[in-house]
C-alpha positions as semicolon CSV with decimal commas, in nm:
position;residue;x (nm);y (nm);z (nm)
1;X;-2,929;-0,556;3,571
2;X;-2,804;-0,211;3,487
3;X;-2,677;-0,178;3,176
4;X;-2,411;0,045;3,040
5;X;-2,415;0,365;2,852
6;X;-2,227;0,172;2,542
7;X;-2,469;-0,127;2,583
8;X;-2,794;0,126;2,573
9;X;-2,679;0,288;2,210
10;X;-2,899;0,007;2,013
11;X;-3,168;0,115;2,220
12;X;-3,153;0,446;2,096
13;X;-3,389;0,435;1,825
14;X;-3,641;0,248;1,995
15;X;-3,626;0,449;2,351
16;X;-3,679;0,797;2,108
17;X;-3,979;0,615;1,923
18;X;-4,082;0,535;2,278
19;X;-4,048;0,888;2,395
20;X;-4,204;1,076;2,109
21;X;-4,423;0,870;1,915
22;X;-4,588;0,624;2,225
23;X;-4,550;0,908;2,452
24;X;-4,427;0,697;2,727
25;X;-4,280;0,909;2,995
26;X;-3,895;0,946;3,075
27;X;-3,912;0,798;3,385
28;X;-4,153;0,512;3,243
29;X;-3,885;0,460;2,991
30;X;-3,651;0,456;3,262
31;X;-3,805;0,201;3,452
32;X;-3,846;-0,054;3,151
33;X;-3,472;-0,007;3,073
34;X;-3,365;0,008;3,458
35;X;-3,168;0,295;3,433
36;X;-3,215;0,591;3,560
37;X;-3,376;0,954;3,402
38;X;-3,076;1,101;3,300
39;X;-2,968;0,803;3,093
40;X;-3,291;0,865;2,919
41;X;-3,226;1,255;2,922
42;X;-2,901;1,179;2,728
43;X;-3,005;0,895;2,524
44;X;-3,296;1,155;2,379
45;X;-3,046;1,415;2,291
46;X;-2,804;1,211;2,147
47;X;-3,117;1,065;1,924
48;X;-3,175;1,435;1,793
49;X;-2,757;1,550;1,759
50;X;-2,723;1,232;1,538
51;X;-3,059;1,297;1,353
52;X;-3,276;0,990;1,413
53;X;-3,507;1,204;1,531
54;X;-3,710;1,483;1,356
55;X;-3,855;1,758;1,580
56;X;-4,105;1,993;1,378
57;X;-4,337;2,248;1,526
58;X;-4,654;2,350;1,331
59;X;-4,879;2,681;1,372
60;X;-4,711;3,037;1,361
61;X;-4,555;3,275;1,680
62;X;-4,749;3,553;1,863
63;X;-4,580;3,813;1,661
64;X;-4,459;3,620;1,383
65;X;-4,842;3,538;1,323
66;X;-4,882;3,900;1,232
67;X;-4,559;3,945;1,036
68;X;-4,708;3,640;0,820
69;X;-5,049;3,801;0,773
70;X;-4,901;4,181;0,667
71;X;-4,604;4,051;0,395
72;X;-4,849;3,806;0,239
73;X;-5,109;4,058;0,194
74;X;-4,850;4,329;0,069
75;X;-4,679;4,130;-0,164
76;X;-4,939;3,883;-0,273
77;X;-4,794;3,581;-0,135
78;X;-5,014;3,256;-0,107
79;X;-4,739;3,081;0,152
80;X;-4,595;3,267;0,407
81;X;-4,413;3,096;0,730
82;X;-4,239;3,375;0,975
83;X;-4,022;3,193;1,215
84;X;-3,860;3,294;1,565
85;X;-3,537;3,418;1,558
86;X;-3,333;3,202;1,823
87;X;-3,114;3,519;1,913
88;X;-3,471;3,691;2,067
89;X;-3,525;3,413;2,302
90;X;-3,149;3,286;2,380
91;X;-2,754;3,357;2,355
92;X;-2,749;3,092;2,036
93;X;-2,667;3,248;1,693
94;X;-2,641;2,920;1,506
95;X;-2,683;2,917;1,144
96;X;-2,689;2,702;0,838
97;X;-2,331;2,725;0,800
98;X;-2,016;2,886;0,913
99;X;-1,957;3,064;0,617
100;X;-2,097;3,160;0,271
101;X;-2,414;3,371;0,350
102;X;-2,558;3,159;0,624
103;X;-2,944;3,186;0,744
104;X;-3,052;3,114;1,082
105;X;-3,083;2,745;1,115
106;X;-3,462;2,770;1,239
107;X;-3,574;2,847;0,888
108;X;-3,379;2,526;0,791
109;X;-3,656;2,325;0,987
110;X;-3,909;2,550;0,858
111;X;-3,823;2,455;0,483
112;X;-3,773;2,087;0,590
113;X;-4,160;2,066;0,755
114;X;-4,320;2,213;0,474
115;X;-4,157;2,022;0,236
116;X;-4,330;1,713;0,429
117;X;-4,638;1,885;0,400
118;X;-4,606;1,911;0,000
119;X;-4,539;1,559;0,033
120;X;-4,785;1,397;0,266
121;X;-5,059;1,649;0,226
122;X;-5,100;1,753;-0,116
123;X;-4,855;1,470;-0,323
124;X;-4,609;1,668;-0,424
125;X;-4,366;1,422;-0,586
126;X;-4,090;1,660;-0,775
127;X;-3,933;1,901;-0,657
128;X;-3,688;2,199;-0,813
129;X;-3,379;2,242;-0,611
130;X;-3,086;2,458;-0,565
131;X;-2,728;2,520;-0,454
132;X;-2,719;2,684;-0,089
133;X;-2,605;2,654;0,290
134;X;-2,969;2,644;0,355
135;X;-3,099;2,342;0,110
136;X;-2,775;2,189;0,224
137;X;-2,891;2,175;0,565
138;X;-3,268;2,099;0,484
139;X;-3,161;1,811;0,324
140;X;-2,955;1,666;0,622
141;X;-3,267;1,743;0,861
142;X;-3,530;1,582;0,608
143;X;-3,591;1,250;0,766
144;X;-3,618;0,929;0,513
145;X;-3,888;0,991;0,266
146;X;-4,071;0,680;0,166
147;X;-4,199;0,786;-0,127
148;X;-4,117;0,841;-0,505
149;X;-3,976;1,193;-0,431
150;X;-3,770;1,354;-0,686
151;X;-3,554;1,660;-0,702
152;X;-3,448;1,867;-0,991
153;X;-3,091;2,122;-0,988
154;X;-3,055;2,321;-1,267
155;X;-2,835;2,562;-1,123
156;X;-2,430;2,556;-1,188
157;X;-2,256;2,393;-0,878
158;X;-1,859;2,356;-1,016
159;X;-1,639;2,672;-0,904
160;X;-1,442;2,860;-1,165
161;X;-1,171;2,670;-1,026
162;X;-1,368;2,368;-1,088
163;X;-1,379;2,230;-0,700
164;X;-1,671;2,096;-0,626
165;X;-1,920;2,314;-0,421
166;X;-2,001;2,141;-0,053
167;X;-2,331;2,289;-0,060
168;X;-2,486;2,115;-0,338
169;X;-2,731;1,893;-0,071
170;X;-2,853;1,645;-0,366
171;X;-2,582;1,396;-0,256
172;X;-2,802;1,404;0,091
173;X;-3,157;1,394;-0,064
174;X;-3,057;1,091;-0,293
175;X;-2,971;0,854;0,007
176;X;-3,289;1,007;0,172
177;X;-3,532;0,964;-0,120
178;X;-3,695;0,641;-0,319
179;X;-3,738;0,914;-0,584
180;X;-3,454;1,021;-0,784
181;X;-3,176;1,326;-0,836
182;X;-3,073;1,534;-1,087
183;X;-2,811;1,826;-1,125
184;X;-2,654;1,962;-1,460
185;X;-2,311;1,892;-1,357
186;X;-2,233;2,260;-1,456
187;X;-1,988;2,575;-1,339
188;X;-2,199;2,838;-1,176
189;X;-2,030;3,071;-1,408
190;X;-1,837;2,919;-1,786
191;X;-1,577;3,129;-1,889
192;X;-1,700;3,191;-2,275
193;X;-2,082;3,206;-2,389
194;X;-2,008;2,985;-2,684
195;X;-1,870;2,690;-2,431
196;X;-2,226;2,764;-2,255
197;X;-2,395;2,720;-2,554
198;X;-2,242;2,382;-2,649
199;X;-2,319;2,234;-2,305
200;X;-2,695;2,338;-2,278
201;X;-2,711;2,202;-2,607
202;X;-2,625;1,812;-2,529
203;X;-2,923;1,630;-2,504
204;X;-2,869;1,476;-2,142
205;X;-2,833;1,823;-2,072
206;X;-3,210;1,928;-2,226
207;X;-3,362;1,589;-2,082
208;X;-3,302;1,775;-1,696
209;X;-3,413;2,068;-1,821
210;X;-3,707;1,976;-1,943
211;X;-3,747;1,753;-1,569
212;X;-3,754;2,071;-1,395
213;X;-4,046;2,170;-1,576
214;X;-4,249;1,856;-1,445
215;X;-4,188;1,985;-1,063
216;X;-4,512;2,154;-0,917
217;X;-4,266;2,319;-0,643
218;X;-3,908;2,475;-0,682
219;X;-3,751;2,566;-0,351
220;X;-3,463;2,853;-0,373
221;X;-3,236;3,034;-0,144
222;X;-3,173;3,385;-0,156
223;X;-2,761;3,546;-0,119
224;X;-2,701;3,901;-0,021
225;X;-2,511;4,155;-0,222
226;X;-2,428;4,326;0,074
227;X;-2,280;4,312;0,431
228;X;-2,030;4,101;0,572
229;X;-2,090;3,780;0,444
230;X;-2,200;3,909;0,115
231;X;-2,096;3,785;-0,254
232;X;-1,910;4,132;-0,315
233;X;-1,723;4,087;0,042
234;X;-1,662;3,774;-0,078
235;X;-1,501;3,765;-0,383
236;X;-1,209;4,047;-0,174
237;X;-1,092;3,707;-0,050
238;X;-1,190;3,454;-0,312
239;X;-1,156;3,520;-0,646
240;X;-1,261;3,186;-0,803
241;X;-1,628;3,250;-0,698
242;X;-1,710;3,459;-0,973
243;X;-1,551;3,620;-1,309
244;X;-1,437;3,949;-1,202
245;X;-1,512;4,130;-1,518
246;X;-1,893;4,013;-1,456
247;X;-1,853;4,091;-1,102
248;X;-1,763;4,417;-1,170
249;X;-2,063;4,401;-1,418
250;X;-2,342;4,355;-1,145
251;X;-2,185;4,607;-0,895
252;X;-2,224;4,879;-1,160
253;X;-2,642;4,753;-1,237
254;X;-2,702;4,780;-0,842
255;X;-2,787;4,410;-0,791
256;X;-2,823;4,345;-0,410
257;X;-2,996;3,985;-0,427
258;X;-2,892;3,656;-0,577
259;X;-3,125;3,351;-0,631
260;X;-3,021;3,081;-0,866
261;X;-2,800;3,287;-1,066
262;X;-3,094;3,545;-1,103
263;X;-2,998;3,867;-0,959
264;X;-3,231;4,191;-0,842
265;X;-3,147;4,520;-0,738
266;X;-3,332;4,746;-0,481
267;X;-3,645;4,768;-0,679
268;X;-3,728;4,411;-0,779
269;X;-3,576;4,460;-1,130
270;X;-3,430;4,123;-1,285
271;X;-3,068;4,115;-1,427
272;X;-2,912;3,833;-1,588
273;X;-2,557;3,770;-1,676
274;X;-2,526;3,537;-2,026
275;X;-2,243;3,314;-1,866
276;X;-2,387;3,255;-1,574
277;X;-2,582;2,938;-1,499
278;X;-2,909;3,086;-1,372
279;X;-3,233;2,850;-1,328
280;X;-3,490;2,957;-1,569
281;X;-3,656;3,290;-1,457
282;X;-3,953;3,182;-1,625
283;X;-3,993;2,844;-1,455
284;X;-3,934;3,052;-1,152
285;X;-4,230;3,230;-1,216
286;X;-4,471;2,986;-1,325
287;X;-4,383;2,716;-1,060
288;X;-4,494;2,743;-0,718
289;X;-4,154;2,902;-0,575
290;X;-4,116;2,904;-0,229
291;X;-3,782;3,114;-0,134
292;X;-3,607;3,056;0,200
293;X;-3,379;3,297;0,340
294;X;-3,361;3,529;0,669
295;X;-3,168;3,718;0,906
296;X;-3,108;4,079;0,925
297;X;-2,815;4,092;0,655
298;X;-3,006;3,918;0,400
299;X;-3,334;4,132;0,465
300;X;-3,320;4,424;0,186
301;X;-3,206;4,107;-0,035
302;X;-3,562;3,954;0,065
303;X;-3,739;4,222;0,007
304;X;-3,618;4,334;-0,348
305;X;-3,700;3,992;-0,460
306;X;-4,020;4,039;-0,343
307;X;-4,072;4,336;-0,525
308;X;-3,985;4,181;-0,815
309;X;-4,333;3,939;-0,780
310;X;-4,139;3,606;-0,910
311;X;-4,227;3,405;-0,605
312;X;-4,540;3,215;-0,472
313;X;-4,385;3,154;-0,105
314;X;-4,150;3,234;0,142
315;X;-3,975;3,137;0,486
316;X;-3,781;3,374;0,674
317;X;-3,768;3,490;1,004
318;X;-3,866;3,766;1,250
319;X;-3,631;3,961;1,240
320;X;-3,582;3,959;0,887
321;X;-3,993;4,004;0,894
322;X;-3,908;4,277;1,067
323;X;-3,710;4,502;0,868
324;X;-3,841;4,386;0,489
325;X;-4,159;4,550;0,688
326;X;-3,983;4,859;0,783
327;X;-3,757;4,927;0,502
C-alpha cells in the first residue's frame, strides 16, 4: 500500500539513517517503503533543511590545499582549513546571516566538523565561545553531542540599549550538549568604567572567568572595520551598537578588525577600549584559538589579526585565502 507524503514524515529519520549511514540505495529505500525515488529524493532533503542530518566533508580542495599550506607556513599557524567559496562553483551567495558582518555559510560547517574532531579525536571537553553570526550558525548545524561538552562566553552580549543580542548561539549549544553553558550576562560595551569594575568584581562573575581558563580550545569570529557591512557602516544606522565617543575613539587608532572586543589595525597591533567587554587577550593567546571568518570584505580584517600572532588556527575561505595572500 502506498503511503502518503504526511504518513512518510516519521520515517524520516530512519529512511536518512538508511540512506547515509547503511548506505542502502534510493531506489532500495524506495522499494522497502513502496514509494517511488522521488519520495525518497524529497524525504532526504527535507532530512538535511530541518537538520536531522549532518553532512561534513573531510580533506582540503585542489587549490584550497595550497592556500592552506602557504598561510600556515607564513604566519605560523598549526591549524589551517581553506574552504571553497560557493560563489566559484554556483549562483548561491548564502551566508551566516542576513545582516551583521555575515561569513559564507561553508566555513560554518567547517567550524562545526572540526569542533567534532576536538571532541571525538583528541577529548576536547571545554570549549571558549563567542558572540557572532558565525558561532550562531555553528551551533544550529552541530548535531547532538553525547558527551560532557562544555562552553565558556566571556564576551558582553546585552546592547547598549540592553536588547538581547540574537547571535549569542549558547541558547543552541545548551539543548545540544550533556555538558554545560556559561555567558557573563554582560553589555558588550558599560557606559562608565567604575560600573565595569563592580560587575567583574562579583564572584559568580570571577567563577566564569576563571572556567574559561580550563578550556583547551577558544573558538572566535572575526568583524570587519570596513566595507559595507562593517561596524563603522554600521553604527550610520544603529547607534545603540556601540558608544559613539569610543567609536570615534577606534576610527582615529586605525582599527580595521574586531574579535571579542579585541580590536587590530592594519599591522597586527592590539587596541583595547577599558569599557568594552573584550575576552581576555591573554587567554587568547595562550589557548589554542582557532578564528573563523572569510569572504572578501572581511579579508584585510583576517589578515591583520594574523599579523598580530594571537591565534593557533583558522577557517576561512578561498577567496578570502586569496587576497590575505595577495595583500
Amino acid at each position: 500500500m502506498n503511503k502518503s507524503e504526511k504518513n512518510l514524515k516519521q520515517y524520516t529519520n530512519r529512511i536518512a539513517w538508511m540512506y547515509w549511514k547503511q548506505k542502502i540505495s534510493q531506489k532500495d529505500i524506495a522499494k522497502k517503503f513502496n514509494i517511488n525515488t522521488v519520495q525518497v529524493h524529497r524525504i532526504l532533503n527535507d532530512a538535511e533543511n530541518r537538520g536531522s542530518v549532518k553532512v561534513f566533508v573531510e580533506g582540503s580542495f585542489d587549490i584550497c590545499r595550497q592556500y592552506e599550506e602557504s598561510i600556515k607556513k607564513k604566519y605560523d599557524l598549526k591549524h589551517i582549513e581553506v574552504v571553497p567559496t560557493e560563489s566559484t562553483y554556483s549562483s548561491s551567495t548564502e551566508t551566516t546571516a542576513n545582516t551583521l558582518d555575515p561569513d559564507p555559510l561553508s566555513i560554518a560547517y567547517a567550524g562545526a566538523n572540526t569542533i567534532l574532531n576536538k571532541i571525538n579525536i583528541e577529548k576536547c571537553r571545554n570549549f571558549g565561545w563567542s558572540t557572532g553570526s558565525t558561532n550562531a550558525k555553528i551551533a544550529h548545524i552541530l548535531p547532538e553531542i553525547k558527551e560532557q561538552v562544555s562552553f565558556v562566553d566571556t564576551t558582553g552580549s546585552l546592547r547598549s540599549d540592553l536588547s538581547f543580542n540574537p547571535l549569542l548561539g549558547l541558547n543552541t549549544l545548551s539543548r545540544k550538549t550533556k555538558g554545560r553553558c556559561y555567558h557573563l550576562g554582560a553589555p558588550y560595551i558599560f557606559p562608565s568604567l567604575n560600573e565595569k569594575n563592580k560587575f567583574f568584581n562579583l564572584k559568580f562573575v570571577k567563577d566564569i572567568l576563571k572556567k574559561e581558563e580550563e578550556c583547551e580550545y577558544i573558538i572566535l569570529g572575526i568583524g570587519s572595520m570596513k566595507g559595507s557591512t562593517s561596524l563603522y557602516n554600521r553604527v550610520k544606522n544603529h547607534p545603540y551598537l556601540v558608544d559613539k565617543k569610543i567609536f570615534n575613539q577606534i576610527k582615529k587608532d586605525g582599527a580595521i578588525a574586531e574579535s571579542s572586543g579585541n580590536f587590530f589595525d592594519v599591522k597586527g597591533k592590539h587596541f583595547v577600549y577599558d569599557e568594552i567587554v573584550r575576552k581576555d587577550f591573554k587567554l587568547i593567546k595562550k589557548k589554542k584559538t582557532i578564528a573563523i571568518a572569510g569572504g572578501i570584505q572581511k579579508a584585510s580584517a583576517i589578515r591583520s589579526t594574523l599579523l598580530n600572532g594571537c591565534l593557533h588556527g583558522l577557517i576561512t575561505d578561498e577567496e578570502a585565502a586569496k587576497h590575505i595572500l595577495n595583500d
